[in-house]
PQR file with spaces between the fields and no chain letter, atoms N, CA, C, O and H, PARSE charges and radii, in Angstrom:
ATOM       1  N    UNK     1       5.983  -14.628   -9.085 -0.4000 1.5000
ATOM       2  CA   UNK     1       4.686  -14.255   -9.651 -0.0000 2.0000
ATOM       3  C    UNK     1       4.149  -12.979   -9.035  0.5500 1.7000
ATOM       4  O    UNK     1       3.408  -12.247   -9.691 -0.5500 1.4000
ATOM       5  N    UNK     2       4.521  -12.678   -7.728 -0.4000 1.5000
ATOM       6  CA   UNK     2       4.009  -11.703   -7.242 -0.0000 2.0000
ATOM       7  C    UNK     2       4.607  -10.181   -7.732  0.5500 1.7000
ATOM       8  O    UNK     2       3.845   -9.239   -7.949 -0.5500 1.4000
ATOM       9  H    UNK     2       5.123  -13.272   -7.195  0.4000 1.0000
ATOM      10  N    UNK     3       5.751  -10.107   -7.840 -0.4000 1.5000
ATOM      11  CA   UNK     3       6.361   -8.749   -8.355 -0.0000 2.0000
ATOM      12  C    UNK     3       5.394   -8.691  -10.038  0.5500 1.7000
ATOM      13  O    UNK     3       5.008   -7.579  -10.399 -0.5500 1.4000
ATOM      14  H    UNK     3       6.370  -10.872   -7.664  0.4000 1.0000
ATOM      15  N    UNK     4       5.072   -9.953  -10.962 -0.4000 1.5000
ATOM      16  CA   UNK     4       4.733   -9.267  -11.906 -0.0000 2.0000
ATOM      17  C    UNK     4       3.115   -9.335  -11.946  0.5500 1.7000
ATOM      18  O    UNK     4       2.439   -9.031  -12.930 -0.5500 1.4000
ATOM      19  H    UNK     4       5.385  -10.856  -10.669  0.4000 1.0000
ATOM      20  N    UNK     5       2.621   -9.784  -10.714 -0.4000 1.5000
ATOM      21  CA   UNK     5       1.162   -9.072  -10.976 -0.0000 2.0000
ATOM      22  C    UNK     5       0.861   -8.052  -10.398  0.5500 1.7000
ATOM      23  O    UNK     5      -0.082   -7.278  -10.566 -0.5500 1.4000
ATOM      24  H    UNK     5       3.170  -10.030   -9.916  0.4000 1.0000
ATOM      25  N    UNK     6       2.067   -8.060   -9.376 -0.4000 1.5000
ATOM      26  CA   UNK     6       1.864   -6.556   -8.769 -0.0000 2.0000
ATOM      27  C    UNK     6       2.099   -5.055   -9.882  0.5500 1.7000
ATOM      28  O    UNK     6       1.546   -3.980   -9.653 -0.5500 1.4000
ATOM      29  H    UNK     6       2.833   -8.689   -9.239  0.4000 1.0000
ATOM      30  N    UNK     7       3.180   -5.349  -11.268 -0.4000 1.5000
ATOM      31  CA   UNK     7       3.570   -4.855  -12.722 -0.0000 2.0000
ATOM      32  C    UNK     7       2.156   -4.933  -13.296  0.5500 1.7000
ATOM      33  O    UNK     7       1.553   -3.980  -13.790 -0.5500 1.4000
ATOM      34  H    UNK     7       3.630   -6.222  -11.454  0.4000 1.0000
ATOM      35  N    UNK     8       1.702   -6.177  -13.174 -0.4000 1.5000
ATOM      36  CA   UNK     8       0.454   -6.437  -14.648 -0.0000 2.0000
ATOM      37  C    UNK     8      -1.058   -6.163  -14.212  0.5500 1.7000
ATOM      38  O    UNK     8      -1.979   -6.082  -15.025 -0.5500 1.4000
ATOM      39  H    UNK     8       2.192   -6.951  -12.773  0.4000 1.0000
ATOM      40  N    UNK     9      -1.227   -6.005  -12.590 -0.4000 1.5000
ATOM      41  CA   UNK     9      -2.504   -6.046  -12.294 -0.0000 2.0000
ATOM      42  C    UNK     9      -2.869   -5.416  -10.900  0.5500 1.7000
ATOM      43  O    UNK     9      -3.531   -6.046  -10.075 -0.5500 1.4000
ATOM      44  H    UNK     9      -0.479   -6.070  -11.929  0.4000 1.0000
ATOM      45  N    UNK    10      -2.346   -3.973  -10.648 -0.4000 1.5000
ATOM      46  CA   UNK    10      -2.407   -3.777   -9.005 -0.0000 2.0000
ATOM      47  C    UNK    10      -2.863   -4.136   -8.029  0.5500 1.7000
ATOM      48  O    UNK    10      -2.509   -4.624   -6.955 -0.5500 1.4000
ATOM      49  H    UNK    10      -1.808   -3.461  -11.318  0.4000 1.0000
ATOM      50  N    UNK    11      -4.499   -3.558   -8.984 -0.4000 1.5000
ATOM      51  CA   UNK    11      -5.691   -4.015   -8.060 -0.0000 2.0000
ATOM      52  C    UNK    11      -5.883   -5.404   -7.547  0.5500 1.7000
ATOM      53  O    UNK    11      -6.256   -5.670   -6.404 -0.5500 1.4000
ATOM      54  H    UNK    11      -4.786   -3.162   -9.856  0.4000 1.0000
ATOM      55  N    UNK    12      -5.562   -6.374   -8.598 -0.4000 1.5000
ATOM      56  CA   UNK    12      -5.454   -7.936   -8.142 -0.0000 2.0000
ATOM      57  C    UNK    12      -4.808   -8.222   -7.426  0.5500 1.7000
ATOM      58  O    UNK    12      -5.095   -9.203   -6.740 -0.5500 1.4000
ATOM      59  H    UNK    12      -5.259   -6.158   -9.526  0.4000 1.0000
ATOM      60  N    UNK    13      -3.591   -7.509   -7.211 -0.4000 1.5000
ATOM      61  CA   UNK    13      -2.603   -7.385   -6.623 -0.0000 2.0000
ATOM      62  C    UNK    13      -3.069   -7.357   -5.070  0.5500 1.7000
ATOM      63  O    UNK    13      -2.960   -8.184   -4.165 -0.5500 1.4000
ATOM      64  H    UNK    13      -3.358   -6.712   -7.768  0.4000 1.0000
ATOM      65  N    UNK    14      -3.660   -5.996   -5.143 -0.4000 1.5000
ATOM      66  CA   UNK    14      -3.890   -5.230   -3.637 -0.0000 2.0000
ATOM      67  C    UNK    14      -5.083   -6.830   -3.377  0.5500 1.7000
ATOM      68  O    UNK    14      -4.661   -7.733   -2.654 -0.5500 1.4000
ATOM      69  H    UNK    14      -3.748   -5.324   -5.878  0.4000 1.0000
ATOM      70  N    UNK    15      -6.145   -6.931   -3.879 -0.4000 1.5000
ATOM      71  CA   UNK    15      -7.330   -7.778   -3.502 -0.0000 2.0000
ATOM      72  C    UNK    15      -6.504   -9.302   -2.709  0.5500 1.7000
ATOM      73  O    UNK    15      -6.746   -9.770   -1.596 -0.5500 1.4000
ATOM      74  H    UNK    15      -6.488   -6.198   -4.467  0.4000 1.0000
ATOM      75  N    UNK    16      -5.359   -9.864   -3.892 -0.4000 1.5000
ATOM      76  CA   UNK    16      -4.828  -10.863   -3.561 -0.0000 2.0000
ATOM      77  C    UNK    16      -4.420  -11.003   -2.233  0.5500 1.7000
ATOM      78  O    UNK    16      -4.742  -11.914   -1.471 -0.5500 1.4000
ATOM      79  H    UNK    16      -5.162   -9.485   -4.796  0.4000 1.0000
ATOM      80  N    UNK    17      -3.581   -9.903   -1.962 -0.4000 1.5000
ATOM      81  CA   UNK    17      -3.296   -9.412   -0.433 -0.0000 2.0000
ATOM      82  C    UNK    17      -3.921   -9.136    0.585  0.5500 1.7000
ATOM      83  O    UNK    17      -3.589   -9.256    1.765 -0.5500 1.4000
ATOM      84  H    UNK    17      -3.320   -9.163   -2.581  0.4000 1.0000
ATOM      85  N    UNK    18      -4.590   -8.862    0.255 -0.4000 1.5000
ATOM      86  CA   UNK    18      -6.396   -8.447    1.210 -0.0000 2.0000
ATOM      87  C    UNK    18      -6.386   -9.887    1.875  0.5500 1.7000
ATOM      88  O    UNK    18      -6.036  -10.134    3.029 -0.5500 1.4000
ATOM      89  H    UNK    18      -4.860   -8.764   -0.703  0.4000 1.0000
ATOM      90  N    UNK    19      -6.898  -10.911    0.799 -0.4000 1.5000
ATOM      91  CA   UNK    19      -7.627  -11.604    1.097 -0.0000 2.0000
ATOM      92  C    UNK    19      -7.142  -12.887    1.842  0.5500 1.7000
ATOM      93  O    UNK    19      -7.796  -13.748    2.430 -0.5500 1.4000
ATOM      94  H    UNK    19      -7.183  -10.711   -0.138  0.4000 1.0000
ATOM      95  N    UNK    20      -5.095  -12.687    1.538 -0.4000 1.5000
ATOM      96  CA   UNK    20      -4.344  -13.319    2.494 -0.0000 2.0000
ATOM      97  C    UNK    20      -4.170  -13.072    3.979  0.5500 1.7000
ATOM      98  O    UNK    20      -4.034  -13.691    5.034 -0.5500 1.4000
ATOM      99  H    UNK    20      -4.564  -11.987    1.061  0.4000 1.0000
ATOM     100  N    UNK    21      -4.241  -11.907    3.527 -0.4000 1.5000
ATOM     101  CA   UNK    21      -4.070  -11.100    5.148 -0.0000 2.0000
ATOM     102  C    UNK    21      -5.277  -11.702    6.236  0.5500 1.7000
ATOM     103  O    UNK    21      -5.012  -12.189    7.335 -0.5500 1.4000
ATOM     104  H    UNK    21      -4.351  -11.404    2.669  0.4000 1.0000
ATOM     105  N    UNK    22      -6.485  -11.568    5.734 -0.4000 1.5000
ATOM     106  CA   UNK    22      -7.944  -11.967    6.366 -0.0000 2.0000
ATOM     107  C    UNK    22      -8.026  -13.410    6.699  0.5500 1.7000
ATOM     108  O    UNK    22      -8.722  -13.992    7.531 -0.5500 1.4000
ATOM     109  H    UNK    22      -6.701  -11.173    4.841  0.4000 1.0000
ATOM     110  N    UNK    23      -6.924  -13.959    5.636 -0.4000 1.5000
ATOM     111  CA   UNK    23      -7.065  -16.142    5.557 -0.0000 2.0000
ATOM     112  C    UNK    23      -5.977  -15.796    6.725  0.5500 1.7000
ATOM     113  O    UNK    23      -6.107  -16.884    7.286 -0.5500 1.4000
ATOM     114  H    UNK    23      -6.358  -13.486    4.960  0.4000 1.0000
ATOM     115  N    UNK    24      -5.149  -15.225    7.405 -0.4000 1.5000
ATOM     116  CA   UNK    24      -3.765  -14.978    8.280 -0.0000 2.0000
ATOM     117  C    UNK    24      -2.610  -16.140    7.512  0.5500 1.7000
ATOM     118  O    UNK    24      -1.930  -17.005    8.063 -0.5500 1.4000
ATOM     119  H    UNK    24      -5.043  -14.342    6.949  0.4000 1.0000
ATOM     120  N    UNK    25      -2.698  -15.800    6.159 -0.4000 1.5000
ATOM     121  CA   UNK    25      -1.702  -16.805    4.947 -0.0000 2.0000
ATOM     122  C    UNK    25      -0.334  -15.455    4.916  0.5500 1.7000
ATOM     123  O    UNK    25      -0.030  -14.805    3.916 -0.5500 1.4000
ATOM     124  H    UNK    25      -3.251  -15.097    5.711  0.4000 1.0000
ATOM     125  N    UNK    26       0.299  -15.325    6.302 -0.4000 1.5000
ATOM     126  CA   UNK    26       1.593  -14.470    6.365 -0.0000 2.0000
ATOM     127  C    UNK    26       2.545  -14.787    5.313  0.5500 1.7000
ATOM     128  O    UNK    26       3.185  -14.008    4.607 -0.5500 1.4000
ATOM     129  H    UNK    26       0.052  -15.854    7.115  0.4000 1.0000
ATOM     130  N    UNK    27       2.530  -16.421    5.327 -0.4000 1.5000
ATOM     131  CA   UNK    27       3.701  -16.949    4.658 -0.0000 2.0000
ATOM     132  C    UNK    27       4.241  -16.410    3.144  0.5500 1.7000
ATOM     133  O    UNK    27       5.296  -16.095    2.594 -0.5500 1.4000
ATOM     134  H    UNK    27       2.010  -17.054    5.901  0.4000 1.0000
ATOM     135  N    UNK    28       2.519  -16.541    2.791 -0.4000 1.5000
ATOM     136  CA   UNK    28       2.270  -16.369    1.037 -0.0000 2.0000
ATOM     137  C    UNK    28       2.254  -14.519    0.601  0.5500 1.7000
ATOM     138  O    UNK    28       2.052  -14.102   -0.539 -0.5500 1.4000
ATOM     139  H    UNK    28       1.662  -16.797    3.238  0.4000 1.0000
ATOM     140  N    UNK    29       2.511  -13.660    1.797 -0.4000 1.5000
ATOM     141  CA   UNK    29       1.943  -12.308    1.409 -0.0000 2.0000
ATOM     142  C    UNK    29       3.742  -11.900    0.466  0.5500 1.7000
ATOM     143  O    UNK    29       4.887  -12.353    0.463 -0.5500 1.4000
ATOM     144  H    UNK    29       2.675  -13.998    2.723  0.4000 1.0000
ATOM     145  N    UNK    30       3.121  -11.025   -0.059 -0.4000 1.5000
ATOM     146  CA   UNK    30       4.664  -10.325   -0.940 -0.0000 2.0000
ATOM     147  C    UNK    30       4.506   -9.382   -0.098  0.5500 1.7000
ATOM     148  O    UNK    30       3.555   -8.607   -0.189 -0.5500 1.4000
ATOM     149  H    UNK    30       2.191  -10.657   -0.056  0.4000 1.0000
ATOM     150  N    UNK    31       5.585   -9.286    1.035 -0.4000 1.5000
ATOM     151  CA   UNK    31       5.832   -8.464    1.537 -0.0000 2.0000
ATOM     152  C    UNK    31       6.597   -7.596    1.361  0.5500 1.7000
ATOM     153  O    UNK    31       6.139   -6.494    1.664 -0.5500 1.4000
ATOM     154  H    UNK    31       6.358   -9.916    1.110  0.4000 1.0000
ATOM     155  N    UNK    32       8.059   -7.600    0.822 -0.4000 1.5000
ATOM     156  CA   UNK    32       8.107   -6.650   -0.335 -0.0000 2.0000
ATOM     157  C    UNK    32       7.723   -5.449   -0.528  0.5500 1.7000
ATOM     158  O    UNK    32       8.050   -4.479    0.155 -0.5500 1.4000
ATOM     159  H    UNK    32       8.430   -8.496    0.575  0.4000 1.0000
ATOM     160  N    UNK    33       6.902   -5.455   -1.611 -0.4000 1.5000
ATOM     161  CA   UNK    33       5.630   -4.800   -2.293 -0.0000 2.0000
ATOM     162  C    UNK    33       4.790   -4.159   -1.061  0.5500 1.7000
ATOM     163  O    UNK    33       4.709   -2.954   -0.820 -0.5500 1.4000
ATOM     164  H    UNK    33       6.637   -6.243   -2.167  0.4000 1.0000
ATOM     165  N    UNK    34       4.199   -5.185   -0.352 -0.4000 1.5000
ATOM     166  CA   UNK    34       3.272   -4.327    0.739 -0.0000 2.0000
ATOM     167  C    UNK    34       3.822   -3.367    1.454  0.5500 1.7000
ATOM     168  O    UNK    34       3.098   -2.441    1.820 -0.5500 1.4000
ATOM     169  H    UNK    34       4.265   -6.164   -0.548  0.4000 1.0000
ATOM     170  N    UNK    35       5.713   -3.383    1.933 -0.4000 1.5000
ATOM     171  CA   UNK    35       6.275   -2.727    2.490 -0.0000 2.0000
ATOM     172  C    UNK    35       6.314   -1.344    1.937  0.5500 1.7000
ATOM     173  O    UNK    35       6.304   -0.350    2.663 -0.5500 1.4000
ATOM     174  H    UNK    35       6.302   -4.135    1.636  0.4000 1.0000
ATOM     175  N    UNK    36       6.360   -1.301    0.642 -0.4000 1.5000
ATOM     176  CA   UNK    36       7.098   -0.442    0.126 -0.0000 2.0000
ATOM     177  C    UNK    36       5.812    0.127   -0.266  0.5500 1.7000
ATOM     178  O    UNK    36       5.788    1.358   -0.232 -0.5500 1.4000
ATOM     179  H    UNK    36       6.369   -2.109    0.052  0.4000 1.0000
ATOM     180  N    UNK    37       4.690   -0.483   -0.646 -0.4000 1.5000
ATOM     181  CA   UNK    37       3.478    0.598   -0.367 -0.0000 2.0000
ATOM     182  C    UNK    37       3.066    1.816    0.607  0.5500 1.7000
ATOM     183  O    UNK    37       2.763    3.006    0.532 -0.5500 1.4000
ATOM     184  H    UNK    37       4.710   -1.482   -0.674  0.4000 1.0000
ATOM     185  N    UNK    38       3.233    0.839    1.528 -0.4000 1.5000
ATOM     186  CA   UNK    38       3.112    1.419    3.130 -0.0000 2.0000
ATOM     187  C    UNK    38       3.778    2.421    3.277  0.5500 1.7000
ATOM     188  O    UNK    38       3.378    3.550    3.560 -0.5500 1.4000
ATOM     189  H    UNK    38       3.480   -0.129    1.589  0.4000 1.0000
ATOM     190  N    UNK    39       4.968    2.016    3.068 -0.4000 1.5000
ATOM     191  CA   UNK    39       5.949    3.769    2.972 -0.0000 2.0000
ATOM     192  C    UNK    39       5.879    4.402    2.047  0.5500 1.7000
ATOM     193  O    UNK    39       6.616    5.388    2.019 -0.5500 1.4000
ATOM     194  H    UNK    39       5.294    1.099    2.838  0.4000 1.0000
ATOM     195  N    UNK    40       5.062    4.171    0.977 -0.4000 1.5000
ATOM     196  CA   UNK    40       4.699    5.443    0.045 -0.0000 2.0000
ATOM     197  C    UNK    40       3.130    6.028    0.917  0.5500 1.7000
ATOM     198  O    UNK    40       2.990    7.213    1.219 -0.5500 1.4000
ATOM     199  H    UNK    40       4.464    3.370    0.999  0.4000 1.0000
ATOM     200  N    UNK    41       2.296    5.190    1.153 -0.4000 1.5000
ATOM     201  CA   UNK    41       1.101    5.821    1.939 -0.0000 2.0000
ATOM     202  C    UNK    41       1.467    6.396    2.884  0.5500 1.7000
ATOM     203  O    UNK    41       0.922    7.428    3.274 -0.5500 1.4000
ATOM     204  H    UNK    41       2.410    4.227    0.907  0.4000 1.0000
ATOM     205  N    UNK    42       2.562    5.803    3.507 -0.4000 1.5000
ATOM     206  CA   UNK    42       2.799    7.256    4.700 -0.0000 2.0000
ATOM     207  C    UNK    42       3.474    8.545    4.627  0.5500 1.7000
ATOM     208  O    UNK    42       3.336    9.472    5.425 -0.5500 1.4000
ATOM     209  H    UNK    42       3.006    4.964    3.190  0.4000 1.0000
ATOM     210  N    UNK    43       4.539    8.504    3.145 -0.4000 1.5000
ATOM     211  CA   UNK    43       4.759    9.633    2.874 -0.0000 2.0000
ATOM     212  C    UNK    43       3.306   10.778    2.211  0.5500 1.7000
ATOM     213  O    UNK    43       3.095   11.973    2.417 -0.5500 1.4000
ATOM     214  H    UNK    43       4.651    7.751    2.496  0.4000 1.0000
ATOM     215  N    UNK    44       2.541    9.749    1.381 -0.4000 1.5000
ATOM     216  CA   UNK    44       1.379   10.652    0.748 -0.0000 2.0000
ATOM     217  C    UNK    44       0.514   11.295    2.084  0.5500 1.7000
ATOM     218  O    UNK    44       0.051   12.436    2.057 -0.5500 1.4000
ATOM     219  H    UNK    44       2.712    8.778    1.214  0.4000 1.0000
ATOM     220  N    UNK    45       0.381   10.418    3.199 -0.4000 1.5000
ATOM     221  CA   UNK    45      -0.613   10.946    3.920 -0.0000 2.0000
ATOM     222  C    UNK    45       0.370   11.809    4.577  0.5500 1.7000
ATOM     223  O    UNK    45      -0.330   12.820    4.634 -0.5500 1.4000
ATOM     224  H    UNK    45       0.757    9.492    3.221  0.4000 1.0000
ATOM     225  N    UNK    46       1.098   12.035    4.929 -0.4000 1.5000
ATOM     226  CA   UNK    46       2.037   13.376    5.535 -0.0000 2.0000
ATOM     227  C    UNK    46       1.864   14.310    4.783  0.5500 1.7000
ATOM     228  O    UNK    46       1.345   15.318    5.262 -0.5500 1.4000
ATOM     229  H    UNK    46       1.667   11.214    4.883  0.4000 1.0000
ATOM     230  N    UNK    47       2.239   14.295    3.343 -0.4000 1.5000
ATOM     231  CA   UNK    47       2.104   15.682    2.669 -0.0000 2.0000
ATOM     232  C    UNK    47       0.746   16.247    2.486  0.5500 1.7000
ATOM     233  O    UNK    47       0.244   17.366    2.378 -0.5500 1.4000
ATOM     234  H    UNK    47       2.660   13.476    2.953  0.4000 1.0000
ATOM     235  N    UNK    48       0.397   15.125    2.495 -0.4000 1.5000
ATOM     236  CA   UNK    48      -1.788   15.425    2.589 -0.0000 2.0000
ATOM     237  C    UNK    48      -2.046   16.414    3.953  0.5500 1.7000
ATOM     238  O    UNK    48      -2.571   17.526    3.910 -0.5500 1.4000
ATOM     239  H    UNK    48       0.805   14.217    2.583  0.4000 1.0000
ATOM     240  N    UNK    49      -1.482   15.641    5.321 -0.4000 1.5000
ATOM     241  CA   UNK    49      -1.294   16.389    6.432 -0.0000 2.0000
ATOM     242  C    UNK    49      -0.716   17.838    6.010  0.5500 1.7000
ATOM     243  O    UNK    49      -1.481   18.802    6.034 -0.5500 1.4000
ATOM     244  H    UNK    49      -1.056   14.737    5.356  0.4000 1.0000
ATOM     245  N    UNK    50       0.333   17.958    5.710 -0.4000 1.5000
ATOM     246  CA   UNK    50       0.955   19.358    5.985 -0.0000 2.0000
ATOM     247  C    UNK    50       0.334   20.394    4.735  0.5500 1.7000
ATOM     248  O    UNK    50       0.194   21.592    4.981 -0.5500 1.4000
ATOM     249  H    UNK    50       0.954   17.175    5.691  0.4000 1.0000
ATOM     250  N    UNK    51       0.018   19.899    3.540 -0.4000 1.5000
ATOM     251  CA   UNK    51      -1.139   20.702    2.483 -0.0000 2.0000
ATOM     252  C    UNK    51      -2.269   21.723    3.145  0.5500 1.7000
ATOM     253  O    UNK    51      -2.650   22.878    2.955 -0.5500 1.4000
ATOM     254  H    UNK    51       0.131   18.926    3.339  0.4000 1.0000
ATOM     255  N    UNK    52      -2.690   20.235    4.345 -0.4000 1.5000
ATOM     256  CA   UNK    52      -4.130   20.897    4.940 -0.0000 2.0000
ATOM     257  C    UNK    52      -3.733   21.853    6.320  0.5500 1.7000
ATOM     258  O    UNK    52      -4.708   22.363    6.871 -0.5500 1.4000
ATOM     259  H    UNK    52      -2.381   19.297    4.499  0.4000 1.0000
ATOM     260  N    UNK    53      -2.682   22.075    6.787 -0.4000 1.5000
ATOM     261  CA   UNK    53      -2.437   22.333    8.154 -0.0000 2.0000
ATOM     262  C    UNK    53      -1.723   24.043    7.331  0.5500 1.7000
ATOM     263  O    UNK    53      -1.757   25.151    7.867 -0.5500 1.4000
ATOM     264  H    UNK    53      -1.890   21.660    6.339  0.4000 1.0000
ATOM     265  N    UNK    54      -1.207   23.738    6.092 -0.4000 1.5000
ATOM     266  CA   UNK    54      -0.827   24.967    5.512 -0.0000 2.0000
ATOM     267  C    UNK    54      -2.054   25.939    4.927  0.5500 1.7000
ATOM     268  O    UNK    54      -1.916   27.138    4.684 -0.5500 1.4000
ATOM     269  H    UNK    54      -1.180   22.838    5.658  0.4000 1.0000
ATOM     270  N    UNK    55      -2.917   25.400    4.805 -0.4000 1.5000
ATOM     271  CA   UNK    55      -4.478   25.831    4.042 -0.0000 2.0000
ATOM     272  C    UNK    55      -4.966   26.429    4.800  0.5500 1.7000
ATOM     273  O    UNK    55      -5.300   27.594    4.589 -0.5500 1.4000
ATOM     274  H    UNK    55      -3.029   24.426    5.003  0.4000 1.0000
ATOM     275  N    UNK    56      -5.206   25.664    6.195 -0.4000 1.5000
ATOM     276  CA   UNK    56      -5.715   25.759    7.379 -0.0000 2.0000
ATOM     277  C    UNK    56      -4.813   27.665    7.881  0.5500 1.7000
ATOM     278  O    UNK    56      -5.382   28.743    7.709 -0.5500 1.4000
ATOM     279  H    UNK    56      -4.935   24.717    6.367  0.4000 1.0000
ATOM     280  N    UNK    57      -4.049   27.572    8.198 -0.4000 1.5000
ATOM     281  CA   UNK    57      -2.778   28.396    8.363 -0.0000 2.0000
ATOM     282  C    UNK    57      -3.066   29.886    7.352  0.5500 1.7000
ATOM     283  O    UNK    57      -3.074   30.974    7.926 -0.5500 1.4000
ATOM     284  H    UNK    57      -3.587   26.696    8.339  0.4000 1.0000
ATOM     285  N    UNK    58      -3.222   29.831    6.304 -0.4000 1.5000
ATOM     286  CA   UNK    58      -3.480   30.879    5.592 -0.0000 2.0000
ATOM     287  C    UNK    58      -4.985   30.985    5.399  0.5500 1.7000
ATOM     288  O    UNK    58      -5.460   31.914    4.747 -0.5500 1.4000
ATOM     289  H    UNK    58      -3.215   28.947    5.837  0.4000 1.0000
């Protein structure tokens, strides 16, 4: 269920996860999904980093 509401409903998605994380319900999290978020947020916030450090620079 989790891969397709993470497909059908992000945000419910992200909230669902939220609100496991806060209950400490490890068992039930799609980790997965959260993983593979995480390493897209850390690639976005790097290029966010080096955008501004290049801006900064010129």
């Amino acid at each position: 269920m989790n891969q397709s509401l993470f497909d059908e409903d992000y945000i419910l998605w992200v909230q669902e996860n939220v609100a496991k994380l806060k209950a400490k319900d490890f068992e039930n999290l799609d980790l997965d999904n959260l993983i593979e978020e995480f390493e897209s947020l850390i690639f976005i916030l790097k290029r966010d980093l080096d955008d501004v450090k290049n801006q900064v620079r010129n």
